[in-house]
C-alpha positions as CSV (number, residue, x, y, z in Angstrom):
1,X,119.1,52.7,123.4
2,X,122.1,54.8,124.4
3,X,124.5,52.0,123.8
4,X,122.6,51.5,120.4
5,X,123.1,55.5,119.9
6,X,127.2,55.3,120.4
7,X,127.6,52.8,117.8
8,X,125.2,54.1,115.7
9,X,127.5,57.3,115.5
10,X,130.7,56.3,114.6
11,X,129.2,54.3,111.7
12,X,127.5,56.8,109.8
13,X,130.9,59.3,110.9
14,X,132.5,56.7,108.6
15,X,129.9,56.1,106.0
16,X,130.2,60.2,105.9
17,X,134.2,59.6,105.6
18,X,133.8,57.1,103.2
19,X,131.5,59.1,101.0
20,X,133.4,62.5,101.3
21,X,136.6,60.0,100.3
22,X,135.0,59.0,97.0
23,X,133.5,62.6,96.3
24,X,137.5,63.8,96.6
25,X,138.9,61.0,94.7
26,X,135.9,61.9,91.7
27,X,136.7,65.9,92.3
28,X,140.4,65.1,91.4
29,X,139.7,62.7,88.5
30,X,137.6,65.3,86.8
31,X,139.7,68.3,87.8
32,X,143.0,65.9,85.9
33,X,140.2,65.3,82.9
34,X,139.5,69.1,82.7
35,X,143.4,69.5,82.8
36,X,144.2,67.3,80.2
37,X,141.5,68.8,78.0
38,X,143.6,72.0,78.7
39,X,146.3,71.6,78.1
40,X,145.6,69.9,74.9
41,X,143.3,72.6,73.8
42,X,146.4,74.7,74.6
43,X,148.6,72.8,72.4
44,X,146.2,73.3,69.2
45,X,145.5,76.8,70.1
46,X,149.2,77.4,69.8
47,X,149.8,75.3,66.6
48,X,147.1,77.3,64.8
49,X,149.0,80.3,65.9
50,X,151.8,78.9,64.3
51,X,150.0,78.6,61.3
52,X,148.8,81.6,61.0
53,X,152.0,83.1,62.2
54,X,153.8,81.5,59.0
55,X,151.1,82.3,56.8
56,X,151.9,86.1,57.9
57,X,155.4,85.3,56.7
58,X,154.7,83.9,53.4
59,X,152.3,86.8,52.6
60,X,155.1,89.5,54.0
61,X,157.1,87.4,51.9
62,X,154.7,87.5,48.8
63,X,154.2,91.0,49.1
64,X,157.8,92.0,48.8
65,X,158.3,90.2,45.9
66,X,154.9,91.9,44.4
67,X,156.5,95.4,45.3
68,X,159.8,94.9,43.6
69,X,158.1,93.6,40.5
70,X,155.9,96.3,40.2
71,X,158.8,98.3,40.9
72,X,160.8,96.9,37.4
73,X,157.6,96.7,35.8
74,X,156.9,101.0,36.5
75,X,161.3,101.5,35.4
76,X,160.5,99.1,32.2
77,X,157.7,101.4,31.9
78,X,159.4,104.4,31.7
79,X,162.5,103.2,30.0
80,X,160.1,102.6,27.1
81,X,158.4,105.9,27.4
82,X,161.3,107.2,27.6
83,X,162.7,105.3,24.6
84,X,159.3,105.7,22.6
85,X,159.5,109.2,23.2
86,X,163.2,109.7,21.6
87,X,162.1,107.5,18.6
88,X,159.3,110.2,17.9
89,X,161.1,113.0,18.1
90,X,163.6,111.8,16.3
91,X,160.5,110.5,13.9
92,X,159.3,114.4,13.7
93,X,162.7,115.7,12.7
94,X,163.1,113.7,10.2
95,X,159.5,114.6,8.4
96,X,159.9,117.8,8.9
């Protein structure tokens, strides 16, 4: 029984081996799996922040343009009051 005992170790030592082998080798496959899903979340994350980044621009951009027309559009505004308000004097002189 002894004899049978000393065998009987070393086999299941390398059963154990071979086991703890395949539980490595599956470890690392789903550890490169998790990776890849990483870094490719990674990649999306950062072209939405591109996105968004550029849609910043444009509506910098946008607004700009919005202030400098509202800018003419307040000097038109008081060119013509200005104007207008000549025209009545003027207007008031001349009736009276």
């Amino acid at each position: 029984m002894t004899k049978l005992k000393m065998y009987f170790l070393p086999v299941i030592f390398l059963l154990l081996l071979s086991s703890c082998s395949n539980l490595t080798e599956e470890a690392e496959k789903r550890i490169n799996e998790l990776r890849d899903k990483t870094e490719s979340l990674d990649s999306l994350l950062n072209r939405e922040v591109e996105k968004v980044w550029a849609l910043d621009s444009l509506i910098n951009r946008e607004s700009e343009k919005v202030q400098k027309l509202d800018s003419l559009i307040n000097n038109s505004a008081s060119k013509i009051d200005s104007v207008s308000k000549e025209k009545i004097k003027l207007l008031e002189e001349l009736l009276n």
